[in-house]
C-alpha positions as CSV (number, residue, x, y, z in Angstrom):
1,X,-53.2,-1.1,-25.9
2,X,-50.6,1.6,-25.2
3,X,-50.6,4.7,-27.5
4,X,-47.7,5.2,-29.8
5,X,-47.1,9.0,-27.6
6,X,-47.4,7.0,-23.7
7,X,-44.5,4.1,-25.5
8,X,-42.6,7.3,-26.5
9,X,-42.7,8.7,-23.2
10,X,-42.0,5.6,-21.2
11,X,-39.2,4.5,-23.6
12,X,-37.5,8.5,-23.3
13,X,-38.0,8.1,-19.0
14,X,-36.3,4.8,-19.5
15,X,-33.5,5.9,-21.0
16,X,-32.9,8.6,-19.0
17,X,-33.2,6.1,-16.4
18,X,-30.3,4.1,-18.2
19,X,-28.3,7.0,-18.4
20,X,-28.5,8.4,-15.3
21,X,-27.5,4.6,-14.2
22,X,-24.1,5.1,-16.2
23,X,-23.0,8.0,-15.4
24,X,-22.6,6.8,-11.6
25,X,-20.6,3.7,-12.8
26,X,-18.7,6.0,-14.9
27,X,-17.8,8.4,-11.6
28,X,-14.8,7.0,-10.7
29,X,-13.0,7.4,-14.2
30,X,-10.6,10.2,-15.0
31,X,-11.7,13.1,-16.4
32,X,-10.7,14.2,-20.1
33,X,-7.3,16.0,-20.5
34,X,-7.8,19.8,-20.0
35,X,-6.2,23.0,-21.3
36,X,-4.3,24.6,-19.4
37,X,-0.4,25.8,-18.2
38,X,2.5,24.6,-20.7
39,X,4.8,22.4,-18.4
40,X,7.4,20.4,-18.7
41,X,9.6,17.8,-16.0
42,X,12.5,15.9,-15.9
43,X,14.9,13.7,-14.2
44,X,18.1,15.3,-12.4
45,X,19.9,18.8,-12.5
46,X,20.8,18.1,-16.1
47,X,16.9,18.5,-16.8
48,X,17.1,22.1,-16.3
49,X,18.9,23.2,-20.0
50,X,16.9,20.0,-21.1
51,X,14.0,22.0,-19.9
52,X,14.9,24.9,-22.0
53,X,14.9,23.0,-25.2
54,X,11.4,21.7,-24.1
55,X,10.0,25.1,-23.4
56,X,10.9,26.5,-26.8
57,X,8.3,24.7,-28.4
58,X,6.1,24.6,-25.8
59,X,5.7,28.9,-24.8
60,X,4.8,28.7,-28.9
61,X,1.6,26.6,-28.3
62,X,3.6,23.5,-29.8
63,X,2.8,20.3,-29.4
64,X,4.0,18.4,-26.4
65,X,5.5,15.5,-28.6
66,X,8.0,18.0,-30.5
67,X,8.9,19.1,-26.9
68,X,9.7,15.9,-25.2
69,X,11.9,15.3,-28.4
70,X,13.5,18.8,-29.0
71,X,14.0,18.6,-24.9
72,X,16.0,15.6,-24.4
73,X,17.9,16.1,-27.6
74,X,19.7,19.1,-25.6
75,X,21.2,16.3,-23.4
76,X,22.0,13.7,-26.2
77,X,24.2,16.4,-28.3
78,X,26.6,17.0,-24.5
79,X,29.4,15.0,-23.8
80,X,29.0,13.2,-20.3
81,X,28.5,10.0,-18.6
82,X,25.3,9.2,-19.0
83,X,23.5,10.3,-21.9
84,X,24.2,9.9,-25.7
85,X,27.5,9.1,-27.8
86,X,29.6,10.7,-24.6
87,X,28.3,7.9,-22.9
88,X,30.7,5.5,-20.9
89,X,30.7,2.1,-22.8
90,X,30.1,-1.5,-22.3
91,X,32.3,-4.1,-21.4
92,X,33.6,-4.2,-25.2
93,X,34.4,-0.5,-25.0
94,X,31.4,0.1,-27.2
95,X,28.9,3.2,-26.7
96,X,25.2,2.1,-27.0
97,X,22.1,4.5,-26.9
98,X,18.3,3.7,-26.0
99,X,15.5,5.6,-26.2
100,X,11.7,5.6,-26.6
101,X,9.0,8.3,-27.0
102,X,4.9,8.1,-26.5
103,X,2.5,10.6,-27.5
104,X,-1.2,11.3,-26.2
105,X,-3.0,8.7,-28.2
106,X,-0.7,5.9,-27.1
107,X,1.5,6.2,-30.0
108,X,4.8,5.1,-29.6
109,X,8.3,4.3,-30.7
110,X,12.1,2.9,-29.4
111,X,15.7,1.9,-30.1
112,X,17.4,-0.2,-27.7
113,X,21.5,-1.0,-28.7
114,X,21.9,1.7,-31.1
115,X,25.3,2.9,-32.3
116,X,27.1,5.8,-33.7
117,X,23.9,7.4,-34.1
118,X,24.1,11.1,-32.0
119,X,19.8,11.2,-31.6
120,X,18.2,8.4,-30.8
121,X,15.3,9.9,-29.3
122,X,14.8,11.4,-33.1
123,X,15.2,7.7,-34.6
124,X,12.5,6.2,-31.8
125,X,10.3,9.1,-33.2
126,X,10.7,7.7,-36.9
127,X,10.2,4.2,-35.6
128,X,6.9,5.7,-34.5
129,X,5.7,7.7,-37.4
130,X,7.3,5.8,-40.1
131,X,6.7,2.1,-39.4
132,X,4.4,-0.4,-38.3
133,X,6.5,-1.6,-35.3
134,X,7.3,-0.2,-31.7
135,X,11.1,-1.3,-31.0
136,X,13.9,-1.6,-33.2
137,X,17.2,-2.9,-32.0
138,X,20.8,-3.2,-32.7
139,X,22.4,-3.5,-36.2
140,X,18.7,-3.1,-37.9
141,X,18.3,0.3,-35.8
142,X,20.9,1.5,-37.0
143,X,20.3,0.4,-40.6
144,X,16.7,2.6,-40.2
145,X,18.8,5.4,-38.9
146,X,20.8,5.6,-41.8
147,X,18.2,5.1,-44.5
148,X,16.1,7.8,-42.8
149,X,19.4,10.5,-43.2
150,X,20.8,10.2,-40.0
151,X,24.8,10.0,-40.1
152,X,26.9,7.6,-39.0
153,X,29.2,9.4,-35.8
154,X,32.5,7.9,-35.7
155,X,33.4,4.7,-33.6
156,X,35.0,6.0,-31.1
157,X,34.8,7.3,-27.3
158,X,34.9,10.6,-25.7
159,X,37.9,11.3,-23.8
160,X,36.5,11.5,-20.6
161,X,34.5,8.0,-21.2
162,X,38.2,6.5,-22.8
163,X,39.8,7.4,-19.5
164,X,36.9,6.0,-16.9
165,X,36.9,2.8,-19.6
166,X,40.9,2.2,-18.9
167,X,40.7,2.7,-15.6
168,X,38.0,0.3,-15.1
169,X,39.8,-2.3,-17.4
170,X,42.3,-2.7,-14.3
171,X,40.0,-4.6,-12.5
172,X,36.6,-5.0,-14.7
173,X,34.2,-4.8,-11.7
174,X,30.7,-3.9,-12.0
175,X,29.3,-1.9,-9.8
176,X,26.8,1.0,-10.2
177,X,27.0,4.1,-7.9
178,X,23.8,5.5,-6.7
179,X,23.2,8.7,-7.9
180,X,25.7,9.2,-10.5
181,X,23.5,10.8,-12.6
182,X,24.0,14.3,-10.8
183,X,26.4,16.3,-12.4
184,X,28.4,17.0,-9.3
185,X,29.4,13.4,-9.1
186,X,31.0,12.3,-12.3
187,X,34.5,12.7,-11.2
188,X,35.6,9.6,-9.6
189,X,33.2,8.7,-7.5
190,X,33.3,5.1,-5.0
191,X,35.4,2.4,-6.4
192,X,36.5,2.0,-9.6
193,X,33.8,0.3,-12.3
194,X,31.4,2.9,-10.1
195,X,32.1,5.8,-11.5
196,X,30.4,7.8,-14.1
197,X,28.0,4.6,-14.1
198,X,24.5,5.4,-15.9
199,X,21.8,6.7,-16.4
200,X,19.4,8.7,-18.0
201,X,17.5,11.7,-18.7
202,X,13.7,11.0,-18.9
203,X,11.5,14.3,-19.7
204,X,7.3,14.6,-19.3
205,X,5.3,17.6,-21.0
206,X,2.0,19.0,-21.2
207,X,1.0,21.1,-23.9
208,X,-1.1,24.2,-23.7
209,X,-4.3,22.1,-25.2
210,X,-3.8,19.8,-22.0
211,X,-2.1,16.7,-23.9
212,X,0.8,14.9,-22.4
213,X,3.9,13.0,-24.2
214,X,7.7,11.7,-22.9
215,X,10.6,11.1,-23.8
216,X,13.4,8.8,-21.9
217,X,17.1,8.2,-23.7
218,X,20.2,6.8,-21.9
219,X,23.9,5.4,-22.8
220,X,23.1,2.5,-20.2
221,X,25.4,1.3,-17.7
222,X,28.6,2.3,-18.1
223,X,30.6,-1.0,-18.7
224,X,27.6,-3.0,-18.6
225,X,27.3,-6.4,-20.2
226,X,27.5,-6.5,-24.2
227,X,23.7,-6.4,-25.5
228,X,22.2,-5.2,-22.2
229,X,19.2,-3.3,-21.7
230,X,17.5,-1.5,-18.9
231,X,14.3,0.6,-18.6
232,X,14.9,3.3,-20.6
233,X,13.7,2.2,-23.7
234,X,10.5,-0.1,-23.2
235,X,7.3,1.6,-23.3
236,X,5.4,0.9,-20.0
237,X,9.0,0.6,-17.9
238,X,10.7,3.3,-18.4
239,X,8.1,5.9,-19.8
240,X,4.0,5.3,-20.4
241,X,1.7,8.0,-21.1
242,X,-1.9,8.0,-21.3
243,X,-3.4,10.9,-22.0
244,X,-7.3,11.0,-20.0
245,X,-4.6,9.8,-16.8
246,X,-1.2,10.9,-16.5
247,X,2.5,10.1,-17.7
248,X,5.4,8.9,-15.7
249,X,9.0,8.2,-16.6
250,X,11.7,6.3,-14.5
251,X,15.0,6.8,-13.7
252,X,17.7,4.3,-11.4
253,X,18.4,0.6,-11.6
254,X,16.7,-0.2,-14.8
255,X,16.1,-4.2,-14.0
256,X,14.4,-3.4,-10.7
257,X,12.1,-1.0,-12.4
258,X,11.0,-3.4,-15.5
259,X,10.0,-5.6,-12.2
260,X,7.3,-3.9,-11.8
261,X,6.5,-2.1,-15.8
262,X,7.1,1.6,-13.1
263,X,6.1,4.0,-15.2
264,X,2.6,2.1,-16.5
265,X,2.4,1.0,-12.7
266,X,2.5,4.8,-11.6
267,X,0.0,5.8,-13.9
268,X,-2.2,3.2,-13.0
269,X,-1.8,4.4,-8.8
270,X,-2.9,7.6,-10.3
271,X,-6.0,6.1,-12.2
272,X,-7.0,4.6,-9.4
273,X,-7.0,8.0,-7.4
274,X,-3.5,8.7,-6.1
275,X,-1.5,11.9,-7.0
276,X,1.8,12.2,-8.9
277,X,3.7,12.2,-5.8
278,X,2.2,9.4,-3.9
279,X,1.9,7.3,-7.0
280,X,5.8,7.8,-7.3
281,X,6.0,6.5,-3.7
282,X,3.7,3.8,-3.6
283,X,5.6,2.4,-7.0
284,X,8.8,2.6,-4.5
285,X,7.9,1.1,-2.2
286,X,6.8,-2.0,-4.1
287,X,10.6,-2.0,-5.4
288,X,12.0,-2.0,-1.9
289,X,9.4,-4.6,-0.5
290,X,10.8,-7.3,-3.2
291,X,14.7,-6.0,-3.1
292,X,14.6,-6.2,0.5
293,X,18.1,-5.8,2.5
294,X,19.6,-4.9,-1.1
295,X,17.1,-2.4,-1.7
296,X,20.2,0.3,-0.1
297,X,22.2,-0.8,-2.9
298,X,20.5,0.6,-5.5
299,X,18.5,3.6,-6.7
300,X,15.3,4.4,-8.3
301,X,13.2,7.3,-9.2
302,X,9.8,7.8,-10.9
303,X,8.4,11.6,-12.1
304,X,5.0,12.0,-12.9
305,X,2.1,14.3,-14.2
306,X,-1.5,13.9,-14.1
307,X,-3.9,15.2,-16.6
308,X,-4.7,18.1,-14.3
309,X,-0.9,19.8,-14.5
310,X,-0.3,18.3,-11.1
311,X,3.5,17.1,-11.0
312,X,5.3,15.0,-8.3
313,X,8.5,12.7,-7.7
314,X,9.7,10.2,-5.5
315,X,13.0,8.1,-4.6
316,X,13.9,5.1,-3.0
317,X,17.4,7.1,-1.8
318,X,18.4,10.4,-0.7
319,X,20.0,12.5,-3.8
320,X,17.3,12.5,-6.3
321,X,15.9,15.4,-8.0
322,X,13.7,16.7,-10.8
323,X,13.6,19.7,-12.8
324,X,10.8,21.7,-13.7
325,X,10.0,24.5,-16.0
326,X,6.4,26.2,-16.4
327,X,5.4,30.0,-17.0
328,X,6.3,30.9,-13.6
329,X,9.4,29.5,-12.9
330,X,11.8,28.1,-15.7
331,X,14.6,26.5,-13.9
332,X,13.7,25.1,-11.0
333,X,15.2,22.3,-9.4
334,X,13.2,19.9,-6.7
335,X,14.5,18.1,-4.2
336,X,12.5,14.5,-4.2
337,X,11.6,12.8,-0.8
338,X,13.0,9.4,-0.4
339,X,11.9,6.3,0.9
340,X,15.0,4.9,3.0
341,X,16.2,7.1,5.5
């Protein structure tokens, strides 16, 4: 009969057996976040004073979170075509905002149809922290807004967006312009009902403790249908973060990225080994690959950051790019490579 000491001693070399057994199965999952380098991304030149807001609270040792939010918010309060009440309208000559945020324990919040409400990243942030749901739409958004101290804005467009909105009424077509988002192209650009078109500005941060948050807000397509929605607000579309991986955020033809749920789709590519940048493309491509001949009519753009710092872009069309601001360099601007050539 073994003593009591020789079952100790088998039972401790059989679980170290055990263990050493696990950690080779666990090999191939992503590391824990690390501290490191404050840094912060976004989509399109705009990004850059975006950037700025972000870096305010991060160069302080803030939290990632309050930068994606205080970030963004830079680009809701301007008056232009793609972001905020500025916004070009829907087919009822009505402005509507979307937004959504996610922090690094998978917290998240959104408005989607929102009106006369000047932050709605700051309302998908009190969705968030202040009730049990994710999304909240329309009419009841904006009742949440109100009762949480926001003001109502008044009902009414900017005169740039009243101008495109007449002009469009001639004929009422539809028809987004690729790459509208840059700010060099918001004055009458392809035919009319293409100009000043969409989009959005979607923003990615990691803090100086190595977490990761983002933030995406948008005005829509300009003259878009009454009551749709694109990407921008629907957590694992248009933005997904998870913290031991990466975050990515989208940016383009809304409907063709919810084909695919891009940003969780890029973050999974990076769990499963890729990079920022090739996770991007490989997300792409899978967009072209079901659009097909039509895939040169439209555009779409994923950022991305992995756990590590690591940052990276890619487009389906020439004419993307991405700003980025760390310790080193605060206001730079990065061409993305492109898929269609």
């Amino acid at each position: 009969m073994p003593s009591r000491r020789k079952f100790l001693t088998s039972s401790a070399a059989s679980l170290a057996a055990l263990a050493v057994g696990q950690s080779a199965e666990a090999v191939a999952l992503p590391p824990l976040p690390v501290a490191g380098k404050p840094l912060v991304i976004s989509t399109w030149d705009t990004g850059i004073a975006a950037n700025q807001g972000a870096w305010k609270v991060l160069s302080q040792g803030g939290r990632a979170l309050d930068a994606v939010e205080a970030g963004v918010m830079v680009t809701e309060a301007e008056q232009n075509c793609c972001v905020g009440l500025g916004g070009n309208p829907d087919r009822e000559g009505i402005v509507t905002l979307d937004a959504c945020i996610m922090d690094e324990l998978f917290n998240c919040g959104s408005v989607a149809a929102l009106e006369r409400i000047k932050h709605p990243i700051s309302v998908a942030r009190r969705v968030m922290e202040r009730t049990p749901h994710v999304m909240l739409v329309g009419q009841g958004a904006q009742q949440f807004a109100v009762a949480q101290g926001f003001p109502l804005e008044p009902q009414k467009l900017s005169p740039d967006a009243e101008k495109a909105y007449r002009e469009w009424l001639k004929t009422s077509q539809y028809k987004p312009v690729v790459n509208i988002e840059n700010s060099g192209s918001k004055k009458s650009v392809g035919p009319v009902g293409g100009a000043n078109n969409h989009d959005t500005i979607a923003m990615l941060a990691q803090d100086a403790r190595g977490n990761l948050s983002g933030s995406c807000t948008t005005s829509g397509m300009g003259f878009k249908m009454r009551g749709r929605l694109g990407d921008s607000p629907l957590i694992g579309s248009g933005l997904y973060v998870d913290n031991a991986v990466g975050a990515a955020a989208a940016t383009g033809q809304g409907e063709d990225v919810i084909r695919i749920a891009g940003a969780h789709t890029v973050v999974e590519l990076m769990r499963q080994g890729l990079g920022p940048k090739a996770a991007c493309k490989a997300a792409v491509e899978r967009i072209a690959k079901i659009k097909g001949d039509k895939a040169r009519d439209i555009q779409v753009c994923f950022i991305a950051v992995n756990n590590q710092g690591q940052h990276g872009a890619f487009a389906l069309q020439k004419g993307f790019s991405y700003a980025v601001c760390d310790a080193t360099n605060q206001r730079q601007l990065i061409q993305s490579d492109y898929l269609l050539r």
